[in-house]
C-alpha positions in Angstrom: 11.9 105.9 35.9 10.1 103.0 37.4 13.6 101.4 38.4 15.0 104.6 39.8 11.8 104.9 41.9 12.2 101.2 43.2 15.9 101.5 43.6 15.2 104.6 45.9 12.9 102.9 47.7 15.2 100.0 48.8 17.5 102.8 50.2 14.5 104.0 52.4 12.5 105.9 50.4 8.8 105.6 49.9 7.2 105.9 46.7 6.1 109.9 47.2 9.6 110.8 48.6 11.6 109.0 45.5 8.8 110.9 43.1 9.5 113.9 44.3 13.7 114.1 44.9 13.6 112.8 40.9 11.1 115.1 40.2 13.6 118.3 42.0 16.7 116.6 40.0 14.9 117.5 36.5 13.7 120.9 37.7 15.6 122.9 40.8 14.6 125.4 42.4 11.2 124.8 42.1 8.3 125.1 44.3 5.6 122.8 45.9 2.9 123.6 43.1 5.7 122.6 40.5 6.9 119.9 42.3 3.4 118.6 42.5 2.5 118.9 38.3 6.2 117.6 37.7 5.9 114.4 39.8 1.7 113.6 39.9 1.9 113.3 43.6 -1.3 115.3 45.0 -0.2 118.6 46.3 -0.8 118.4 50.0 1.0 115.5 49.8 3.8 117.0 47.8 4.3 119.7 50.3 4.2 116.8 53.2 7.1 114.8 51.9 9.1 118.0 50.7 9.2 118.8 54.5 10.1 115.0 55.3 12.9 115.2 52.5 14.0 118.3 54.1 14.4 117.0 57.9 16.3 114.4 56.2 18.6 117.1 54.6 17.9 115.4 51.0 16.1 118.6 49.7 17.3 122.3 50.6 14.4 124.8 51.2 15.1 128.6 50.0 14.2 131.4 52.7 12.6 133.5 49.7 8.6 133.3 49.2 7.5 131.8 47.4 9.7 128.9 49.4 11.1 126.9 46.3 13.3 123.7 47.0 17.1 122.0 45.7 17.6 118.6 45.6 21.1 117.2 47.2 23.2 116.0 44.5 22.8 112.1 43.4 26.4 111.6 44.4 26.3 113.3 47.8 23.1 111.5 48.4 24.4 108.0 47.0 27.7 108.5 49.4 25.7 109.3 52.2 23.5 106.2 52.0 26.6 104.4 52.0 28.1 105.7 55.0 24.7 104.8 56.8 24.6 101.3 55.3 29.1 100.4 56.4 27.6 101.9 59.7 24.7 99.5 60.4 27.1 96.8 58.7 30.0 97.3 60.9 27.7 97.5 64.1 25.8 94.2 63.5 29.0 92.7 62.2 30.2 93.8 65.8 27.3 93.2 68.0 25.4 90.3 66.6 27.9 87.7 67.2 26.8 88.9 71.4 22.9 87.4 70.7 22.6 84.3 72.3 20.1 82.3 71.9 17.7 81.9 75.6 17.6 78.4 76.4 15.6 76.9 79.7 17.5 73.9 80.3 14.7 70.9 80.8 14.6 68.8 84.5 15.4 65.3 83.6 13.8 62.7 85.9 15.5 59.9 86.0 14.2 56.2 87.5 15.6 53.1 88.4 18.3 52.7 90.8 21.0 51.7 88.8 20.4 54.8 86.4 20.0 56.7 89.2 23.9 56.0 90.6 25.1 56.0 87.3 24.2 59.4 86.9 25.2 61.2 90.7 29.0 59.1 90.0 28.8 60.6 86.4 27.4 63.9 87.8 30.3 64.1 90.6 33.1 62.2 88.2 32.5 65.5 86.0 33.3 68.5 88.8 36.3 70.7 88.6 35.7 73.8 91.0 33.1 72.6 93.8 30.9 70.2 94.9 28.1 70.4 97.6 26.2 67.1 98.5 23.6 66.0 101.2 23.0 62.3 101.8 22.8 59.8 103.8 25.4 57.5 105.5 24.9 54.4 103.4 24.7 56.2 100.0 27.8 57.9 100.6 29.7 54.7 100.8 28.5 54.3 97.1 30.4 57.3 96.0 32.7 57.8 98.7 35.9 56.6 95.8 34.3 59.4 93.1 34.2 62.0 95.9 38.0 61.2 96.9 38.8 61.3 93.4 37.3 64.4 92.9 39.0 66.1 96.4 41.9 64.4 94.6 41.8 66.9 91.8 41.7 69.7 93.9 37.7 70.0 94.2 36.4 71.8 97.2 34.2 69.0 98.7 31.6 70.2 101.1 29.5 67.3 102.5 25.9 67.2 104.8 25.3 63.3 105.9 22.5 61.9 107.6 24.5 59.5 110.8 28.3 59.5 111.1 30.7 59.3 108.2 34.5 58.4 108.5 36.5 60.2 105.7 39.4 62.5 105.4 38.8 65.3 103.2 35.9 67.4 102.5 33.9 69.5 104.7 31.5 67.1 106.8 28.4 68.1 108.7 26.2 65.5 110.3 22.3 65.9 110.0 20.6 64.4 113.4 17.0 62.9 113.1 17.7 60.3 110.7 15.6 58.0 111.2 12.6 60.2 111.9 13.0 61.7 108.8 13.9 59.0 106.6 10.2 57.3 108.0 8.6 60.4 107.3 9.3 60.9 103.5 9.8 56.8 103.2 12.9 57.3 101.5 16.3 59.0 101.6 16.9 62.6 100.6 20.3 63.5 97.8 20.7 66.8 96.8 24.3 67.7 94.7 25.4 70.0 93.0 28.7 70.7 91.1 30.4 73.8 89.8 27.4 75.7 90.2 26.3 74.4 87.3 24.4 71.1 87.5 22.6 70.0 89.9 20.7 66.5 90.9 17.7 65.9 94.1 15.5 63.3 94.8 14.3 60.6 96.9 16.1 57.3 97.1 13.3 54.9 98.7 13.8 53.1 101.5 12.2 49.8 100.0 13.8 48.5 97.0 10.5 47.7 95.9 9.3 51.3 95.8 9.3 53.9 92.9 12.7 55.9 93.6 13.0 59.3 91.0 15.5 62.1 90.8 15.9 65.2 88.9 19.2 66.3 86.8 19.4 69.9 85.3 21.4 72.0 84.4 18.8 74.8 84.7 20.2 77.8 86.4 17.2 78.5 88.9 16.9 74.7 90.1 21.1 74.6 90.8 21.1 77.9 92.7 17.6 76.8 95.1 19.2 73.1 95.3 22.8 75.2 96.4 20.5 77.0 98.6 19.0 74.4 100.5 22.4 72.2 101.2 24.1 75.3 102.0 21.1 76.8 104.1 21.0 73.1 106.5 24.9 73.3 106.5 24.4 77.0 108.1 21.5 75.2 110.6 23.9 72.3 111.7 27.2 74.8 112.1 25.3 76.6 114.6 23.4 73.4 116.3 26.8 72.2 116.4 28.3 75.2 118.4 25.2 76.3 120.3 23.3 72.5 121.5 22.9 73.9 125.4 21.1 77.0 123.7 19.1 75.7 121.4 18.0 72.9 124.0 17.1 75.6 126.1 15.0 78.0 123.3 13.5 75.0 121.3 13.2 71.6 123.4 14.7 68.0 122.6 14.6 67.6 118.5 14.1 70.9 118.5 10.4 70.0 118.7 9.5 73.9 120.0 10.8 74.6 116.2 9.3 72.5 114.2 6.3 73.2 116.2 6.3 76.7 115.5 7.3 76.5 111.6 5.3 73.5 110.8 2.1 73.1 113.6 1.8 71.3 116.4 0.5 68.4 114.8 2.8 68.0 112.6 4.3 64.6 111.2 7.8 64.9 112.5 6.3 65.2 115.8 4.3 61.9 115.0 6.6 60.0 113.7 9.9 58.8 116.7 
C-alpha cells in the first residue's frame, strides 16, 4: 500500500488524496465518515480532499443524502495522467528549444595603439551589411584600404571626418572645429559601428606619449547609442551643410550662440580657438 501511495503521489497526488481514492477503490459508494475509518485520514480532512478529488473529476459525488462518493476507475485515471503527462511533454519538447539564455555582452577596453588598429581594421574587415564611422582625417588614411574593401563587397559605407577627406565611395560628411575640439578632449574621437551589431569609441590621444583607450562590444545598448550619436552629428552636419547663411544668422560664427546655450557661456569650446 505504501508503494501505491508513493506512486500516486509522483503523479500529483498528496498523501491524503492517494489515501483516500485507494481507500474509495476497496469500498464504493461510500461516504465521508467511511471514507475517514477506511483510510485513517481525520475526518474533516477526509471531507476536504474528497471535495479536492472531486473538482479534479477523480471521485464522483452522489446527489442522494447522505452524499456518498465513486472513485474513477484506475485505468481511466492512469490514461488520463498520461494524456496530461504527452501534453506537458510535447509542449516543452516544442517550446523549450525557444529559451535562450540572457547574456549582457561585456565592454572591452582595449589600450595600446597598435591593439587599438588592430582591432577597428579587424572590426571593419568583418562587416557585411553597413558600416557607420566618425574620425578624423589622418586616421582614416589608416583604414582607408579596409573601408574600400569593405564598399568593395557591397557594404553601405557612411563616413563623418574631422578636415577634408579625398575618397570615392561611401557617404562623407565633414565635421568643422577640428582643431578646437581635438585641444579640448586632447585627443581624437572614433566611433564605428558595423551591422548593427558591434560597435567600437574612444579617444585616440593626440601625444603618442599619452594613455589612448577604446571600447569594443557587442552589447546591444552601447551599438544602438554609439549608432545614435554618428548618425545624430551626420543629421547636424546635413543641415549645417545646406542651411550655413541661417545658422550664421540664428547661432553666430562656430555656432558659438549654440553651444552657449546647450553648454554655458563659459564653456570650454568657447575657451579653447
Amino acid at each position: 500500500m505504501t508503494k501505491l501511495i508513493d506512486s500516486l503521489k509522483e503523479i500529483g497526488f498528496n498523501t491524503y488524496e492517494a489515501k483516500v481514492y485507494l481507500a474509495l477503490l476497496k469500498k464504493h459508494p461510500a461516504t465521508g465518515y467511511e471514507i475517514s475509518k477506511l483510510s485513517e485520514v481525520p475526518q474533516a480532512r477526509a471531507y476536504d480532499t474528497l471535495n479536492v478529488l472531486t473538482q479534479k473529476g477523480i471521485v464522483t459525488a452522489t446527489l442522494e443524502k447522505p452524499v456518498r462518493y465513486i472513485p474513477i476507475k484506475p485505468k481511466e485515471l492512469t490514461q488520463n495522467y498520461k494524456k496530461h503527462i504527452n501534453h506537458n511533454i510535447d509542449y516543452l519538447e516544442k517550446h523549450l528549444p525557444e529559451v535562450k539564455e540572457e547574456i549582457l555582452e561585456p565592454i572591452i577596453p582595449i589600450s595600446n595603439k597598435a591593439n587599438i588598429m588592430s582591432k577597428i581594421i579587424d572590426t571593419i574587415n568583418s562587416a557585411k551589411k553597413s558600416i557607420y564611422i566618425e574620425l578624423w582625417a589622418k586616421d582614416f588614411k589608416l583604414f582607408e584600404q579596409e573601408l574600400l574593401n569593405a564598399y568593395n563587397r557591397n557594404v553601405e559605407i557612411r563616413i563623418i571626418s574631422f578636415e577634408k577627406i579625398h575618397t570615392n565611395f561611401g557617404l562623407v560628411y565633414e565635421h568643422p572645429f577640428v582643431k578646437r575640439i581635438e585641444n579640448c578632449i586632447n585627443g581624437r574621437i572614433i566611433a564605428l559601428v558595423i551591422d548593427d551589431s558591434e560597435a567600437i569609441y574612444g579617444k585616440i590621444a593626440s601625444n603618442d606619449n599619452s594613455q589612448t583607450n577604446i571600447f569594443y562590444t557587442q552589447n546591444t545598448d552601447f551599438v544602438f547609442l554609439t549608432k545614435e550619436f554618428i548618425t545624430h552629428d551626420m543629421m547636424l552636419l546635413d543641415i549645417q551643410s545646406n542651411f550655413p547663411k541661417e545658422l550664421m544668422y540664428t547661432y553666430g560664427n562656430g555656432m558659438k550662440h549654440l553651444h552657449d546655450k546647450i553648454y554655458g557661456a563659459n564653456n570650454i569650446y568657447t575657451k579653447i580657438k
